[in-house]
N, CA, C and O atoms as CSV, one atom per row, in Angstrom:
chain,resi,resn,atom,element,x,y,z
A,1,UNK,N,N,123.250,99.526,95.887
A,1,UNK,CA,C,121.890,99.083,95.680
A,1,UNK,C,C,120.995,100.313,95.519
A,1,UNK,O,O,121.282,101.360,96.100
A,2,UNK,N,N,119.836,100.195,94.679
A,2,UNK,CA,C,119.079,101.693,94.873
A,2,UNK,C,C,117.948,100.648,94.550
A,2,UNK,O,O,117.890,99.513,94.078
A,3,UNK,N,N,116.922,101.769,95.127
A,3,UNK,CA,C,115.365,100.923,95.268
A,3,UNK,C,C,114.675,101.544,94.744
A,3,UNK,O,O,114.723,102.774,94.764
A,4,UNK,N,N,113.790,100.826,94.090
A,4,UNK,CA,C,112.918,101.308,93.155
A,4,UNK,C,C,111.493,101.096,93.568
A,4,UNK,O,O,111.336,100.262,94.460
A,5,UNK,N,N,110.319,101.744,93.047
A,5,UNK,CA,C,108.875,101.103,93.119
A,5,UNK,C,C,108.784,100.819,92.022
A,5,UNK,O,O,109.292,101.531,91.155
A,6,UNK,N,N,107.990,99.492,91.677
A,6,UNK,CA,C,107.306,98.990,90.382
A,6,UNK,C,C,105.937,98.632,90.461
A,6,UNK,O,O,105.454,97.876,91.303
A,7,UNK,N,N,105.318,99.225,89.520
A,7,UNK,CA,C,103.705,98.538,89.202
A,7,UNK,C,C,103.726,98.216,88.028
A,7,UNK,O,O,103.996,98.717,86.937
A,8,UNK,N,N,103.249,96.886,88.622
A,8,UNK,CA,C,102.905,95.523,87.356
A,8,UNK,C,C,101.376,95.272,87.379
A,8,UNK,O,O,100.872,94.749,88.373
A,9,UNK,N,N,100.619,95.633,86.301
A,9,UNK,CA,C,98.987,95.354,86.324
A,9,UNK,C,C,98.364,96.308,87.922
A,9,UNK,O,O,97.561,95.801,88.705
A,10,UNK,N,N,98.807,97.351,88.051
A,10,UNK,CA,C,98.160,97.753,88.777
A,10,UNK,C,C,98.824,97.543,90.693
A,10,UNK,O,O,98.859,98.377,91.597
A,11,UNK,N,N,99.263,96.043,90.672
A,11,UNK,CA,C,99.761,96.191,91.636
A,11,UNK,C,C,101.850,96.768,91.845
A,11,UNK,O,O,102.876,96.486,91.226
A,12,UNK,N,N,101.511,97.661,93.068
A,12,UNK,CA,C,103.279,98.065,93.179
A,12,UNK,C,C,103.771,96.893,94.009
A,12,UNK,O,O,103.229,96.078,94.754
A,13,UNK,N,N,105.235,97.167,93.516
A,13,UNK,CA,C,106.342,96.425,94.024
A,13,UNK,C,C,107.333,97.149,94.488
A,13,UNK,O,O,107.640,98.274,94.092
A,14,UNK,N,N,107.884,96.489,95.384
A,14,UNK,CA,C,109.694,97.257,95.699
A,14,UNK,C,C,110.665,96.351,95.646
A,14,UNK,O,O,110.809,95.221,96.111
A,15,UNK,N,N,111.293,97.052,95.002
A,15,UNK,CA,C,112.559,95.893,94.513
A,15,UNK,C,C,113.614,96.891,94.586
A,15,UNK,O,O,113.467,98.102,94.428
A,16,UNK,N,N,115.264,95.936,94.977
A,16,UNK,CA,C,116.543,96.547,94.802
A,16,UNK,C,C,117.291,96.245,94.039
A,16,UNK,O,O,117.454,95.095,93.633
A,17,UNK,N,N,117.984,97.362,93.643
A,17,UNK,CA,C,118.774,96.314,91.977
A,17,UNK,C,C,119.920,96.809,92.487
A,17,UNK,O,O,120.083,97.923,92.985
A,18,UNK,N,N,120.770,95.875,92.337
A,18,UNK,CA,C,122.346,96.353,92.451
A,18,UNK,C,C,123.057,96.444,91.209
A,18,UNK,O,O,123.040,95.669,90.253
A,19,UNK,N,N,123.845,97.788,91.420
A,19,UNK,CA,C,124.181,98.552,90.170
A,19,UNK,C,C,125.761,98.297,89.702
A,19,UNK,O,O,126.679,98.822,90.332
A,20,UNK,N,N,126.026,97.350,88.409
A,20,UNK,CA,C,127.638,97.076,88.213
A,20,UNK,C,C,128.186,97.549,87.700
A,20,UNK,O,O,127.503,98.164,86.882
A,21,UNK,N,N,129.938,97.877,87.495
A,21,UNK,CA,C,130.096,98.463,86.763
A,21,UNK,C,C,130.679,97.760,85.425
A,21,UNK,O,O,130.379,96.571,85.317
A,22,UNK,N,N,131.325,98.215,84.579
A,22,UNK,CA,C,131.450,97.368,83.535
A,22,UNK,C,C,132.471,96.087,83.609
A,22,UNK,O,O,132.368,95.157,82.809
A,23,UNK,N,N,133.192,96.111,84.356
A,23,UNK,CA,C,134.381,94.604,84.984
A,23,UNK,C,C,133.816,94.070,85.779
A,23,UNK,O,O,134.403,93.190,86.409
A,24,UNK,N,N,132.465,94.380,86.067
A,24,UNK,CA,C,131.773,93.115,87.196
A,24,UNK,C,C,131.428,92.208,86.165
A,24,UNK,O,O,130.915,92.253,85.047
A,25,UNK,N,N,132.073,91.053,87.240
A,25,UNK,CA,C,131.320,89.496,86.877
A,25,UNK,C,C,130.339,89.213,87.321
A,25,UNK,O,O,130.033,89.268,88.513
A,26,UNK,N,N,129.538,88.782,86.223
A,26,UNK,CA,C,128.004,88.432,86.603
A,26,UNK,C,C,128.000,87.623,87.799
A,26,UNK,O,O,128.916,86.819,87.965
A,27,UNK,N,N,126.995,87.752,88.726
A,27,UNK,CA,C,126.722,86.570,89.377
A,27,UNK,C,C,126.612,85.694,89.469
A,27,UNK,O,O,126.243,85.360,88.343
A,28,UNK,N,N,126.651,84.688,90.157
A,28,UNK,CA,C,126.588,82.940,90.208
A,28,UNK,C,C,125.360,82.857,90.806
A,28,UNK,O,O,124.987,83.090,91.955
A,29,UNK,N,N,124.568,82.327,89.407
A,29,UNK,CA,C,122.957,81.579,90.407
A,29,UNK,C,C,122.442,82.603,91.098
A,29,UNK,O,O,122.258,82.105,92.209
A,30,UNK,N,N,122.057,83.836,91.150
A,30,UNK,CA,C,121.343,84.376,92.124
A,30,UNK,C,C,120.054,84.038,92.215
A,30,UNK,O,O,119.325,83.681,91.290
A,31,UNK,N,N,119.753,84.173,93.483
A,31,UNK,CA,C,118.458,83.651,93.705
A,31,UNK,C,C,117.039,84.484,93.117
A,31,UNK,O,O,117.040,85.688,92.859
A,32,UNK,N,N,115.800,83.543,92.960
A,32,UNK,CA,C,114.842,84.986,92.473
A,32,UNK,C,C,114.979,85.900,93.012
A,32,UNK,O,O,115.577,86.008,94.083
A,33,UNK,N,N,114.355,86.937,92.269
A,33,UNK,CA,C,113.855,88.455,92.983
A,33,UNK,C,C,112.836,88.211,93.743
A,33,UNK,O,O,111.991,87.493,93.207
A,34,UNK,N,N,112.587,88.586,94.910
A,34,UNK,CA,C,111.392,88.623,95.977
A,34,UNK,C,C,110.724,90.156,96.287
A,34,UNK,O,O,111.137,91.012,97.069
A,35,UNK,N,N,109.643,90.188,95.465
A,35,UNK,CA,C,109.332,91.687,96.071
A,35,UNK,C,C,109.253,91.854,97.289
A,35,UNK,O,O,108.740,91.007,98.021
A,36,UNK,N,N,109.830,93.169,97.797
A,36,UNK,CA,C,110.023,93.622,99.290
A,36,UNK,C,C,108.859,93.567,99.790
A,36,UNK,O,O,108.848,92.974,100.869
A,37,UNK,N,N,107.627,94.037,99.361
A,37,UNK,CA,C,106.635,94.340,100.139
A,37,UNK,C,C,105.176,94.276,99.149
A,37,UNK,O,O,104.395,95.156,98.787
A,38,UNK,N,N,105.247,92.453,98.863
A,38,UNK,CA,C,103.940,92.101,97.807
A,38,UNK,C,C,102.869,92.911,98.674
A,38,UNK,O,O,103.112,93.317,99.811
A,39,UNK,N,N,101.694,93.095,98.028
A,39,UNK,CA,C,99.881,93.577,98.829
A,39,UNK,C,C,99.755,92.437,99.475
A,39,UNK,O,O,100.500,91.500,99.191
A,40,UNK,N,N,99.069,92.357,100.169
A,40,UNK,CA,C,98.287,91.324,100.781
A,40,UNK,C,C,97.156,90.991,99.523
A,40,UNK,O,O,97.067,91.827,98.623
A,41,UNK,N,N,96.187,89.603,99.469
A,41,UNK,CA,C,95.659,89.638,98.584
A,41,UNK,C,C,94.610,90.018,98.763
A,41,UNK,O,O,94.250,89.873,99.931
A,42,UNK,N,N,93.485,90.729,97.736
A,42,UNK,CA,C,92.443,90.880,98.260
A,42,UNK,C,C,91.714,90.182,99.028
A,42,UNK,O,O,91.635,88.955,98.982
A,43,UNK,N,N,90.996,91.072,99.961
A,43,UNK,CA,C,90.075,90.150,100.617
A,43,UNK,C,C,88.684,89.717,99.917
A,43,UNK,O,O,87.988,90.549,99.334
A,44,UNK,N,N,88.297,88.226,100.025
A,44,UNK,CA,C,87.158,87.615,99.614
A,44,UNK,C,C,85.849,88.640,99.452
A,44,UNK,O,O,85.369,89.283,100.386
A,45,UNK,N,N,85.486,88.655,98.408
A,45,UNK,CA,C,84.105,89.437,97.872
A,45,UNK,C,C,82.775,88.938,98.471
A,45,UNK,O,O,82.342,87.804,98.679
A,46,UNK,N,N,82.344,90.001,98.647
A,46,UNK,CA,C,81.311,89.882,99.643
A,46,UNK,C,C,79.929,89.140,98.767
A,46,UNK,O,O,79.763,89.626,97.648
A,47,UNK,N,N,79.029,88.125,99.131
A,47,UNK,CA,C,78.149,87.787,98.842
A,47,UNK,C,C,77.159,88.399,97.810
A,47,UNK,O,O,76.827,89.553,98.083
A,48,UNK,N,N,76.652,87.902,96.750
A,48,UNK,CA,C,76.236,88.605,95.940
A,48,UNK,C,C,74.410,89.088,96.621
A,48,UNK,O,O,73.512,88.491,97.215
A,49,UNK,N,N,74.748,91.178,95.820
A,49,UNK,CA,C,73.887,91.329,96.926
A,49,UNK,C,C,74.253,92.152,97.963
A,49,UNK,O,O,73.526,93.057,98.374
A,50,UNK,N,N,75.380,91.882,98.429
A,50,UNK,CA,C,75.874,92.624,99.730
A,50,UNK,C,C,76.736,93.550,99.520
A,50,UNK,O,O,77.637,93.906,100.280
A,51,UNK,N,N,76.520,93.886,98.665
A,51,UNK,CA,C,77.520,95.314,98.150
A,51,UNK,C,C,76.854,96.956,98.226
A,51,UNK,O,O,75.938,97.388,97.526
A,52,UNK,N,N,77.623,97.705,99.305
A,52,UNK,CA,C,76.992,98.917,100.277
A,52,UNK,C,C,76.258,99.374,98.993
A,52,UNK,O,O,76.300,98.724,97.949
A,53,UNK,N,N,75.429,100.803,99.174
A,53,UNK,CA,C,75.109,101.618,98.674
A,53,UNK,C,C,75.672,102.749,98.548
A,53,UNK,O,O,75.109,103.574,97.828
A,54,UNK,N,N,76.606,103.013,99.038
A,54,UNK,CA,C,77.326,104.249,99.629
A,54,UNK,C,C,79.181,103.655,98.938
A,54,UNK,O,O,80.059,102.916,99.386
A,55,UNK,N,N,79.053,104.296,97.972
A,55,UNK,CA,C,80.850,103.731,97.275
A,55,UNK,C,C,81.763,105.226,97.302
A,55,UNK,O,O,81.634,106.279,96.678
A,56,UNK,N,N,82.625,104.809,98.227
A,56,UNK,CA,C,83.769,105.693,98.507
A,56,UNK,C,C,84.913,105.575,98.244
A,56,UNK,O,O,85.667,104.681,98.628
A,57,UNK,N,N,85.308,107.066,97.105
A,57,UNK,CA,C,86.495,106.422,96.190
A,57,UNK,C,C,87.558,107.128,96.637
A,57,UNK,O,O,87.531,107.871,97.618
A,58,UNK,N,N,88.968,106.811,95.596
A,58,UNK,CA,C,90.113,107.540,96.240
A,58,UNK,C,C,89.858,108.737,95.420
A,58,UNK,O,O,89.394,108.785,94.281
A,59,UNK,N,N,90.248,109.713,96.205
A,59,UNK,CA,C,90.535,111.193,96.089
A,59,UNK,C,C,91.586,111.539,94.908
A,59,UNK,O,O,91.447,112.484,94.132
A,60,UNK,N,N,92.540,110.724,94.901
A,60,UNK,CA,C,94.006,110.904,94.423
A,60,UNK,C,C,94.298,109.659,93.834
A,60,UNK,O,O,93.690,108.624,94.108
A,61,UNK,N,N,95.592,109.786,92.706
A,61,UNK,CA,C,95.602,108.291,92.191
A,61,UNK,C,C,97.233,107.822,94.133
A,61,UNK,O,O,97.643,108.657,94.940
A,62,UNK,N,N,97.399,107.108,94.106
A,62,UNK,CA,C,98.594,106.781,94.940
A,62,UNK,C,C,98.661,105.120,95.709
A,62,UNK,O,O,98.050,104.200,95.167
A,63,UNK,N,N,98.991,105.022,96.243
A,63,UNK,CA,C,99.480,103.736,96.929
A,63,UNK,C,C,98.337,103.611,98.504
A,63,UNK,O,O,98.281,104.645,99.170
A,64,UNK,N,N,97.685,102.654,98.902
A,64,UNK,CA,C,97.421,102.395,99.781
A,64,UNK,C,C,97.937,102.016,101.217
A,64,UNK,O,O,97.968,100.802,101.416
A,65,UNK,N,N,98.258,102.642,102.030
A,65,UNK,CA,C,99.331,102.521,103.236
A,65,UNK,C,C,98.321,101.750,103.780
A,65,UNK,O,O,98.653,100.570,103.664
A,66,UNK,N,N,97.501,101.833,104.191
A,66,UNK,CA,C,96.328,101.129,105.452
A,66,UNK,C,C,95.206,100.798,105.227
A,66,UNK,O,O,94.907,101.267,104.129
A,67,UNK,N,N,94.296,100.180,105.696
A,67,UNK,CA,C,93.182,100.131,105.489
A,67,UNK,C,C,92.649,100.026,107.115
A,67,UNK,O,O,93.198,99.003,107.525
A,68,UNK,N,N,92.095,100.420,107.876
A,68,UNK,CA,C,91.424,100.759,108.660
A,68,UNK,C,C,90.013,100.390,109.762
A,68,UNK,O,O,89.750,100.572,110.951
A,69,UNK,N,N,89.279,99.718,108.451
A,69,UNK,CA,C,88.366,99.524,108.736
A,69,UNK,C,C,88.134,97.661,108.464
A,69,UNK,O,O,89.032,96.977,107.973
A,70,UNK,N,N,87.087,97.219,108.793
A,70,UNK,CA,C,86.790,95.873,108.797
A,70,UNK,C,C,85.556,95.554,108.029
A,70,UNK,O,O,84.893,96.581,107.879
A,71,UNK,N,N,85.144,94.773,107.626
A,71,UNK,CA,C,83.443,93.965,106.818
A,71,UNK,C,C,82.898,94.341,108.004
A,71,UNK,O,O,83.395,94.348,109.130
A,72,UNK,N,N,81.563,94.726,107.529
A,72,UNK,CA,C,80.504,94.493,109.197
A,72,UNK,C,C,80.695,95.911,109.967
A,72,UNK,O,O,79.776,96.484,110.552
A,73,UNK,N,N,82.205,96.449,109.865
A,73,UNK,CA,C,82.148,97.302,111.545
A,73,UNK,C,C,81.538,98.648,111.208
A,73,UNK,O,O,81.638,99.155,110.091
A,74,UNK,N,N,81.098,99.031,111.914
A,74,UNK,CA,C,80.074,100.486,112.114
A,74,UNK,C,C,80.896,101.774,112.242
A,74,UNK,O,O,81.751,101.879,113.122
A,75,UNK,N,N,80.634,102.780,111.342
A,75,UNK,CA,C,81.620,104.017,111.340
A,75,UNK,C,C,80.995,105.258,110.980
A,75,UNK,O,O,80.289,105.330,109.974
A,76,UNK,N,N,81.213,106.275,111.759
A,76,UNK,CA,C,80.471,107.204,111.714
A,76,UNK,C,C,81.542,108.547,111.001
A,76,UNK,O,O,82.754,108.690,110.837
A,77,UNK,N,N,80.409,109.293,110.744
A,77,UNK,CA,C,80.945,110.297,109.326
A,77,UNK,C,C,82.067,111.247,109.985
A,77,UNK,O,O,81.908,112.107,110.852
A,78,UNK,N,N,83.192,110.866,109.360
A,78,UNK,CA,C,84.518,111.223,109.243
A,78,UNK,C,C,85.729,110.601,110.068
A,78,UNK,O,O,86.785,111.148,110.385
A,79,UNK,N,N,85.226,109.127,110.365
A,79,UNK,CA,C,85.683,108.810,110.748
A,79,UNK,C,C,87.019,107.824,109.903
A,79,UNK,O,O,86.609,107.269,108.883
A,80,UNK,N,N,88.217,107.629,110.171
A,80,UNK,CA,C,89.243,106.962,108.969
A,80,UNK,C,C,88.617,105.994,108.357
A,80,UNK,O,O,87.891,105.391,109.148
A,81,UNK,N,N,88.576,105.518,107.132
A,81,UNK,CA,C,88.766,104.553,106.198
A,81,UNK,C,C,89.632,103.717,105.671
A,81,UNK,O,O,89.446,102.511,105.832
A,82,UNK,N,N,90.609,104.126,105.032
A,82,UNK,CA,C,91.735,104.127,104.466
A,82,UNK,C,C,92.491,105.183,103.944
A,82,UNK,O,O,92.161,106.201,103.336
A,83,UNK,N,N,93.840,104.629,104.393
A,83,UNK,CA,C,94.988,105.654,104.053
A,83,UNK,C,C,95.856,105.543,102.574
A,83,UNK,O,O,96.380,104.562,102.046
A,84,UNK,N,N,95.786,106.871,102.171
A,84,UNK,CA,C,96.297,106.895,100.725
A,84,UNK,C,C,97.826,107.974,100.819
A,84,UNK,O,O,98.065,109.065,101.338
A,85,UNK,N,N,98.549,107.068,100.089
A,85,UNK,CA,C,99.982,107.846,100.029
A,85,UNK,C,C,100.479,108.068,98.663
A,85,UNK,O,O,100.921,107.279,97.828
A,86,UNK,N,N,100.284,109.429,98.642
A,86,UNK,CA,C,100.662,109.839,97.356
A,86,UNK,C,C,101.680,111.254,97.483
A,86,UNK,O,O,101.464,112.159,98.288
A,87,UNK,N,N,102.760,111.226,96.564
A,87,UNK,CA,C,103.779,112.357,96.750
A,87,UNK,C,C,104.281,112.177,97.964
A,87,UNK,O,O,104.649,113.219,98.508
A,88,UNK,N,N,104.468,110.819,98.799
A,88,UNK,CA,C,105.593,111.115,99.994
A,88,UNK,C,C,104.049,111.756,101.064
A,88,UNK,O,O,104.339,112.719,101.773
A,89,UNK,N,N,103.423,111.549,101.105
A,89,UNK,CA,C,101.905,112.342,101.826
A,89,UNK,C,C,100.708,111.498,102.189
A,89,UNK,O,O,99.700,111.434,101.485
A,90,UNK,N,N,100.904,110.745,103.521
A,90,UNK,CA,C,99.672,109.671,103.583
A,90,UNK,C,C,98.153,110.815,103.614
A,90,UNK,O,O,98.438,111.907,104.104
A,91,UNK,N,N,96.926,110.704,103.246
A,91,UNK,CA,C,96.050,111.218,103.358
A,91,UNK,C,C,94.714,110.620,103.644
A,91,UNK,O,O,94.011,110.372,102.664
A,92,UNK,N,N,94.323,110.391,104.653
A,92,UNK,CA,C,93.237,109.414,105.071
A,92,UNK,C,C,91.683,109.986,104.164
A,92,UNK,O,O,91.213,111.097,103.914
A,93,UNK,N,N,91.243,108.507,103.867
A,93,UNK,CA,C,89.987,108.619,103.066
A,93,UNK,C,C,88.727,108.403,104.323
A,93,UNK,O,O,88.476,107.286,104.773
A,94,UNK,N,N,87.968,109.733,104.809
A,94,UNK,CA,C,86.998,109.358,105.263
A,94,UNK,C,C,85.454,109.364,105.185
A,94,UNK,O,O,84.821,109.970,104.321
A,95,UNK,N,N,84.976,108.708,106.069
A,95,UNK,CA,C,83.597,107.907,105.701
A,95,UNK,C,C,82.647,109.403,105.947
A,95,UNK,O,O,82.706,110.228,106.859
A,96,UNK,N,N,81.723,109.334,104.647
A,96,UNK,CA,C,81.142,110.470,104.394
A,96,UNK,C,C,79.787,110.558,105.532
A,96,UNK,O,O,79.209,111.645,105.537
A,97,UNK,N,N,79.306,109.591,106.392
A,97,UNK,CA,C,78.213,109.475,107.216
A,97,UNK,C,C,78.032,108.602,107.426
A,97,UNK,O,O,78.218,107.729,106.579
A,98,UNK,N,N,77.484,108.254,108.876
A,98,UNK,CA,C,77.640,107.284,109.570
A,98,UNK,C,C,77.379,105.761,109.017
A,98,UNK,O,O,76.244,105.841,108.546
A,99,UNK,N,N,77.753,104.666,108.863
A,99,UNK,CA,C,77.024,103.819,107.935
A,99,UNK,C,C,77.683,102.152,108.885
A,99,UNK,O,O,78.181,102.040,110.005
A,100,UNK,N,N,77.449,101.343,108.056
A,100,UNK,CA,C,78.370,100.488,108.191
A,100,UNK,C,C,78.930,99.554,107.007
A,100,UNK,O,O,78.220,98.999,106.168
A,101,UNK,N,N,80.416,99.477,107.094
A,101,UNK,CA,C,81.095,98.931,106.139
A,101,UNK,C,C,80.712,97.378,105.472
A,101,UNK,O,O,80.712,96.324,106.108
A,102,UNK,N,N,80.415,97.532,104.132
A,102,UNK,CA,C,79.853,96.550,103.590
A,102,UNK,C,C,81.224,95.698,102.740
A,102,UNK,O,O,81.372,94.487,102.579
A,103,UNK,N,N,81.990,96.689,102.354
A,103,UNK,CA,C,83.062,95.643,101.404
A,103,UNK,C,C,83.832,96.582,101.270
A,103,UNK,O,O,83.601,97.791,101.287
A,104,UNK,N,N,85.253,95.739,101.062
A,104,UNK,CA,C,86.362,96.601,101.285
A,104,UNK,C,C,87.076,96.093,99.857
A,104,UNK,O,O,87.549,94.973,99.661
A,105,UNK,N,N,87.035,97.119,98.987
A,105,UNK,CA,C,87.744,96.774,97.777
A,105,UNK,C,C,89.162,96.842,97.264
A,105,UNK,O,O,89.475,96.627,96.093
A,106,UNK,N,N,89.913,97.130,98.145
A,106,UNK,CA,C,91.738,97.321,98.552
A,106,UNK,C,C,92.009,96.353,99.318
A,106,UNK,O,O,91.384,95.680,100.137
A,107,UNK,N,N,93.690,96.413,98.671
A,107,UNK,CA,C,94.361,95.808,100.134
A,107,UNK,C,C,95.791,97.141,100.258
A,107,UNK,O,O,96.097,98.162,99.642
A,108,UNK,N,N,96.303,96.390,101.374
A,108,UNK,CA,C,97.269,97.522,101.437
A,108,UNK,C,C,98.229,97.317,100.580
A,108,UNK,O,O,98.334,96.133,100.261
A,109,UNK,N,N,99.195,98.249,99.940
A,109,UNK,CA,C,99.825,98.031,99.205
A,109,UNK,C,C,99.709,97.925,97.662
A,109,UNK,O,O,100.487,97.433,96.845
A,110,UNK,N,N,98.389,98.589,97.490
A,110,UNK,CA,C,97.488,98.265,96.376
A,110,UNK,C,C,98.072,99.617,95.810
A,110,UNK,O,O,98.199,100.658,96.455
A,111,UNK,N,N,98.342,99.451,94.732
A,111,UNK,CA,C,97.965,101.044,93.661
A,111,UNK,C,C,96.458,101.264,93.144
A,111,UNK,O,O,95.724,100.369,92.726
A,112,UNK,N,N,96.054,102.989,93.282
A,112,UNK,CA,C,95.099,103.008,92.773
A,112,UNK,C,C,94.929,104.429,92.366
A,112,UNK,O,O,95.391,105.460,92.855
A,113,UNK,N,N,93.876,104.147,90.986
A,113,UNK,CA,C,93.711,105.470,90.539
A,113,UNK,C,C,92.645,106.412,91.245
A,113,UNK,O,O,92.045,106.101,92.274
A,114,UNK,N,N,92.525,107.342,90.704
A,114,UNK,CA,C,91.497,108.555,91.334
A,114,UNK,C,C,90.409,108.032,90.525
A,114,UNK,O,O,90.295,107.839,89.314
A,115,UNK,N,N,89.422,107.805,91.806
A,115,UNK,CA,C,88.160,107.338,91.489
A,115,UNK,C,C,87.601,105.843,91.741
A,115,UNK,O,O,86.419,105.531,91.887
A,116,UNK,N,N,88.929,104.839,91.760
A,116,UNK,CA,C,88.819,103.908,92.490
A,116,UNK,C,C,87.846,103.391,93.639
A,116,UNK,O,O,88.414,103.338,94.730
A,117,UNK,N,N,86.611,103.028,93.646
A,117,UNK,CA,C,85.990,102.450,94.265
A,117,UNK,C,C,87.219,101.763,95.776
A,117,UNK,O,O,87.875,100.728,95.663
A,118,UNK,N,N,87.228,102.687,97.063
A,118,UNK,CA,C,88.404,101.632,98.147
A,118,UNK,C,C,87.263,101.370,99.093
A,118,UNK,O,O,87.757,100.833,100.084
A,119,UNK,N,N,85.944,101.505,99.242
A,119,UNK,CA,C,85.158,100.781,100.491
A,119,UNK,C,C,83.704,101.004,99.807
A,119,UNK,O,O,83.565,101.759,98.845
A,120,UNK,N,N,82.856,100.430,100.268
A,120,UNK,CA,C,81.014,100.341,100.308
A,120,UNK,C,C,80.538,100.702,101.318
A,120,UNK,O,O,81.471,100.637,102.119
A,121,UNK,N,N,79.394,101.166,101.996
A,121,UNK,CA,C,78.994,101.469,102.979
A,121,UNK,C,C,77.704,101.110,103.139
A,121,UNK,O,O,77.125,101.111,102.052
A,122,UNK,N,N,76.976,100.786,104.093
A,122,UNK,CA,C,75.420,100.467,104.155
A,122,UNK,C,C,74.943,101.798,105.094
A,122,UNK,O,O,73.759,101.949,105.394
């Protein structure tokens, strides 16, 4: 078996493919593929209107390991945001001054490019 990452529209996948050689018989019926580790889905968009002033993007393009923070909760400057894993290297995105979190535009498991809008801040 060897494992792969896939991104489809932005979101990654992990999937295992098992590798045959040329006298293997195909399988019988296998069941779908189930990605190992779908995102969670985004979370519900915040009220129109309620979107921070303060937009904090990713640093790096890479994969989202964590997200950190909550709608509503209060966070002061440099404190974690969200975690970005790129090259085998989680690297936490933090909050540039004290604020409080207005909308969270990731989920985990999300791919994203550099520049990506991943939180709002009030």
């Amino acid at each position: 078996m060897k494992n792969f990452r896939i991104t489809v529209n932005g979101t990654a996948y992990d999937v295992q493919v098992e590798e045959m050689g040329e006298n293997a018989a195909p399988a019988a019926a296998a069941p779908a593929p189930v990605a190992a580790s779908a995102p969670a889905p985004k979370k519900a968009a915040a009220p129109a209107g309620a979107v921070g002033n303060i937009s904090v993007k990713a640093p790096m393009p890479g994969t989202v390991v964590n997200v950190v923070v909550t709608t509503g909760q209060s966070v002061k400057a440099g404190d974690d945001l969200v975690f970005i894993e790129a090259m085998k290297m989680e690297t936490p995105v933090k909050a540039p001054q004290d604020a409080t979190v207005a909308t969270i535009e990731v989920s985990k498991g999300e791919a994203v490019d550099s520049g990506k809008v991943l939180v709002t801040l009030n």
